[in-house]
C-alpha angles and dihedrals in degrees: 000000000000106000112237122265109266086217090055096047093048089055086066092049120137101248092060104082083054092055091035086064097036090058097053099201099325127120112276129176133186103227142193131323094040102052084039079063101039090062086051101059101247128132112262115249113151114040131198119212116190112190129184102244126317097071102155094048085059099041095052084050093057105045089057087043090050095026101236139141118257132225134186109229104170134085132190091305106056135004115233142145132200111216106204113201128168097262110025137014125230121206108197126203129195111209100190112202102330113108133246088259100062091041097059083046086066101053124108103243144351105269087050098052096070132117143207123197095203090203091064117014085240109150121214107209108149098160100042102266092153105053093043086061096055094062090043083252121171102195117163106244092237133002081263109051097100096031093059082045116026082185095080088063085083095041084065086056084052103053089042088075142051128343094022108020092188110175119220119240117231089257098055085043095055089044097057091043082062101043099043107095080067094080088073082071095044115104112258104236090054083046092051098043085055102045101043080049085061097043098033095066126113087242118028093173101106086038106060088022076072100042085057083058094045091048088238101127095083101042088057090050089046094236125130117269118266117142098223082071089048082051093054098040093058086047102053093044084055091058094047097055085057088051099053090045079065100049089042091063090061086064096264118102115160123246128240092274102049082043093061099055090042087050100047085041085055097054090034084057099042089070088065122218132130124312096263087048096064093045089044088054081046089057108047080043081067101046098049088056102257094113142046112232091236091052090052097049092055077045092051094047098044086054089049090059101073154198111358102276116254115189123018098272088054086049095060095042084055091051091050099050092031093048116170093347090061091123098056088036084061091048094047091045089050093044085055100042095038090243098131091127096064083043088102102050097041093047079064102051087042090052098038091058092042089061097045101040112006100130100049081045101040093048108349110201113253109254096190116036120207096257094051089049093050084055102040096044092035090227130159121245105271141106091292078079098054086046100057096041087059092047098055089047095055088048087054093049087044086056085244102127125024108169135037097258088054094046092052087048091054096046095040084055093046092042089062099049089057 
C-alpha cells in the first residue's frame, strides 16, 4: 500500500477551511517552509501564506476566523502580517500583482520555493524543491539567492543541522564562499537571530562543521582565516557537545541562549591566545553585532572561569568565578583543554560542593570589613587595605579561613610580609 503524499495531506489540513473562507475567492497558496517539512517528515508548525492582493483584508479575516492575534510585519517595501494562535504561527504575504512564478524565484533555496493550491492539492515547483528534499538537498533557488541576501549563508548553517540536516550541494556551496563578505554589510539584529538559531541548537555540530567549509568560523571569532583554526574550532565544539550530553544527564542542560555563549567561548578560544585575548575576541564579537551583549557577558564569564579544577582548592576557585553557570563553565574549560572524558566525575564533586558549601563559595560574606581592618592592623587609608581585603576573600572562597580570629591571623601575617 503506496503512503499518502505528505503535500496532499497537508492540503486537507485543519487550518485550510479556515484559509479557504479568509480568502474569500483570491488566489492563495501555501508556501515554503511548511511544504519543505512536510516532506520531511516533520509536523507543520509555521506556516507561510502567499495571496494575490488584498492581504490585509485576509489577513484580518483570518485572525478573527483562528483567533490570533494579528501583526503587521511589512514596510514600504513588502506587505505582510504575522497571525499568532496558541498552537501554530502564520506568516501572510501579499504578492501584488506579481505572479506565483516570480515569487518562488525569490526565495532563498529549493526546498523553500514550493507551493500548494489548497483548493486543489496542485503544487507549484518550478526549480526542483521536492525532489531536493527528498534527498536531504540544500541548492540555492537561482546563482543569485545569497548574493541578493548574504544572510542566507548562515541559513544554510541552520538547516544543516536538527530537525532538517539538508546538505548543501558544490554549487550552493561555491556560491556562498563567494557571497560571504557580504555579511559585514548585513543589520545586526537579523545577524544575531541567525546566528543564535546556529549556535543555539541542540546540536550545533553540521552547522559549524559548514561554516568551517564555508570559512566562516573565523570570521564569526574575529580572527584572521587559516584552515588549521577551522580545524580546532570544529574539534572543540565537538568536545563540548559531549560534554553537554553529559551535563544534560544530571538534569541541566542549558537552554538556547546559554548554548549560544558556551558555543561561540568555545570557537573564541579555539584560536589560542592569553586570557584577555579570548574576552577581548568576546567583546568585539559584541560590538560588531554578532553578539548580544547579554550573550557575550555569560561568554565572558564562562571563559573567566578557567582551566577544568583539579584538587579541591582549585574546585572551589572554579565555583566562585563560574557562579550559577558552574555546569556549562566545566563543559566550556574540558572542551578547551580536551578533558571531556573526566567531565562526569568532576560534574559530581563539583556538585557535590556546590550542594554542601555554595554560598559561602559562590559570595562568601565579608568577616572583616575595611574599616575593621584599618583599626586592627593599624594601617593608613591606601590600596594595602584593598589587597588584603581581596586576599581574605579569596581564603574564604579557598575554604582557608572560616571565622574572624582566623581571618586577623591570616592579614596580620600577610601584612608583615609586605
Amino acid at each position: 500500500m503506496n503512503s499518502p503524499d505528505p503535500l496532499t495531506a497537508l492540503a486537507r489540513h485543519p487550518l485550510t477551511p479556515a484559509l479557504l473562507r479568509a480568502a474569500a475567492g483570491r488566489s492563495l497558496h501555501l508556501v515554503g517552509g511548511v511544504l519543505r517539512d512536510a516532506l520531511l517528515g516533520l509536523p507543520p508548525h509555521d506556516f507561510d501564506i502567499v495571496v494575490a492582493g488584498g492581504g490585509e483584508e485576509v489577513a484580518g479575516r483570518l485572525a478573527r476566523e483562528l483567533p490570533a492575534r494579528l501583526v503587521r510585519l511589512g514596510g514600504e517595501r513588502f506587505a505582510a502580517w504575522r497571525l499568532v494562535a496558541e498552537s501554530f504561527q502564520v506568516d501572510l504575504w501579499d504578492r501584488g500583482d506579481a505572479d506565483l512564478a516570480s515569487d518562488l524565484a525569490r526565495r532563498d533555496f529549493t526546498v523553500n520555493s514550493l507551493a500548494l493550491e489548497p483548493r486543489t492539492a496542485e503544487v507549484s515547483d518550478p526549480h526542483g524543491g521536492r525532489g531536493d528534499a527528498e534527498r536531504r538537498r540544500l541548492r540555492a533557488t537561482t546563482p543569485l539567492s545569497l548574493a541578493s541576501d548574504p544572510l542566507r549563508i548562515l541559513r544554510m548553517a541552520r538547516f544543516a543541522g536538527p530537525p532538517w540536516r539538508l546538505r548543501p550541494d558544490p554549487d550552493t556551496v561555491a556560491l556562498a564562499r563567494r557571497a560571504r563578505e557580504g555579511l559585514d554589510a548585513v543589520p545586526s539584529e537579523r545577524l544575531r537571530e541567525e546566528i543564535d538559531r546556529v549556535l543555539g541548537a541542540e546540536d550545533a555540530r553540521p552547522g559549524v562543521e559548514l561554516l568551517g567549509r564555508l570559512g566562516l568560523l573565523e570570521w564569526l571569532a574575529g580572527v584572521p582565516p587559516a584552515p588549521e583554526r577551522a580545524a580546532g574550532a570544529r574539534a572543540a565544539v565537538g568536545r563540548l557537545e559531549r560534554a553537554l550530553a553529559l551535563l544534560g544527564r544530571t538534569g541541566a542542560a542549558p537552554g538556547p541562549a546559554a548554548r549560544v555563549s558556551a558555543r561561540f567561548a568555545v570557537l573564541a578560544a579555539a584560536a589560542g591566545g592569553p586570557p584577555e585575548e579570548l574576552v577581548d575576541r568576546v567583546r568585539r564579537a559584541r560590538r560588531r553585532g554578532v553578539l548580544s551583549r547579554a550573550r557575550a557577558a555569560v561568554a565572558e564569564r564562562l571563559l573567566a572561569a578557567g582551566a577544568p579544577p583539579g584538587d579541591a582548592v582549585a574546585r572551589r576557585r572554579f565555583l566562585h568565578a563560574a557562579g550559577d553557570l558552574w555546569g556549562l563553565a566545566l563543559c566550556v574549560a574540558a572542551a578547551r583543554a580536551g578533558e571531556v572524558e573526566s567531565v562526569a566525575d568532576r560534574l559530581r564533586r563539583l556538585d557535590e560542593l556546590a550542594r554542601a558549601e555554595g554560598a559561602a563559595i559562590f559570595d562568601p560574606p565579608p568577616l572583616l570589613d575595611g574599616h575593621e581592618i584599618q583599626r586592627r592592623l593599624g594601617l593608613p587609608p591606601g590600596p594595602e587595605l584593598g589587597r588584603l581585603a581581596d586576599l581574605l576573600r579569596q581564603a574564604q572562597v579557598e575554604g582557608r579561613v572560616a571565622d574572624r580570629d582566623e581571618a586577623l591571623e591570616l592579614l596580620r601575617a600577610a601584612a608583615r610580609r609586605r
